[in-house]
Structure formats: C-alpha cells, structure tokens
N, C-alpha and C positions, 0 to 999 in steps of 0.2 A: 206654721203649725208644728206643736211637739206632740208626740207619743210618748209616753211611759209607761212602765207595765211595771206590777208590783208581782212577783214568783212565789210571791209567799200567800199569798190571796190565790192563787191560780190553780184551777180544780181537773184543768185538763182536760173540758170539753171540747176542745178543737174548733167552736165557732169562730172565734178570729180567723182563724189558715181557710176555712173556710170561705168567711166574707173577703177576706183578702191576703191571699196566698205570699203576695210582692210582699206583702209589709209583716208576715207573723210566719210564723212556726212554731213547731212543738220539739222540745228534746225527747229524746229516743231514750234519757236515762228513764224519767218520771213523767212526760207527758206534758208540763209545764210550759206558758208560753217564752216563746225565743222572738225576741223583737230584731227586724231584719234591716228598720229603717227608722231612726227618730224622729230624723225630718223629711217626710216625704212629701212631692212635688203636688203641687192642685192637683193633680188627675184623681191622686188616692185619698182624697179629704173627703168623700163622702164614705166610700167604704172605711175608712179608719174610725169614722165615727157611727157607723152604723155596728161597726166591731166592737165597740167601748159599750155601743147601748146592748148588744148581743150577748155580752161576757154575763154567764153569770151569778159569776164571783166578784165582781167591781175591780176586776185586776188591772184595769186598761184607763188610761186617764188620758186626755185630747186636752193641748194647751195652746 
C-alpha cells in the first residue's frame, strides 16, 4: 500500500490525525496535512483508508 497526500487540496480539518495519528499530521504553519508514513505496515491499512474516505478535501489517495 502507498499513501499520498496532495497540500494543496488540503483544508486542515485534522480527520486524518484523527483517524490515524501513526500515519498523518498536521503542520503547525497552515494546518495542512504532513504524511508521517508512505508505506505503512497492514496494521494501518484500514485506518489509512478509512482517512482517504474521511478527508474532505480528496487530499489523501491509497495506492
């Protein structure tokens, strides 16, 4: 599985950090998501996608 996150789509609601704190953040400049993990292990494949359908900005794309 890949993560990508597009910053420029990204509106700074914090549901990703939320749904899964291991794999997202936010910057402290603008609020923007900060991706902590591109490829992370099974454990975080449901929350990483549950964080892509949560975003909603369509900032988050699961590959």
């Amino acid at each position: 599985m890949r993560i990508s996150v597009d910053q420029s789509k990204c509106c700074g609601s914090g549901m990703c950090v939320l749904t899964d704190p291991d794999l997202f953040d936010q910057s402290e400049e603008d609020g923007t998501v900060v991706l902590l993990q591109e490829h992370p292990d099974a454990a975080h494949e449901a929350t990483a996608k549950e964080a892509a359908s949560l975003c909603p900005a369509s900032a988050i794309t699961i590959s």
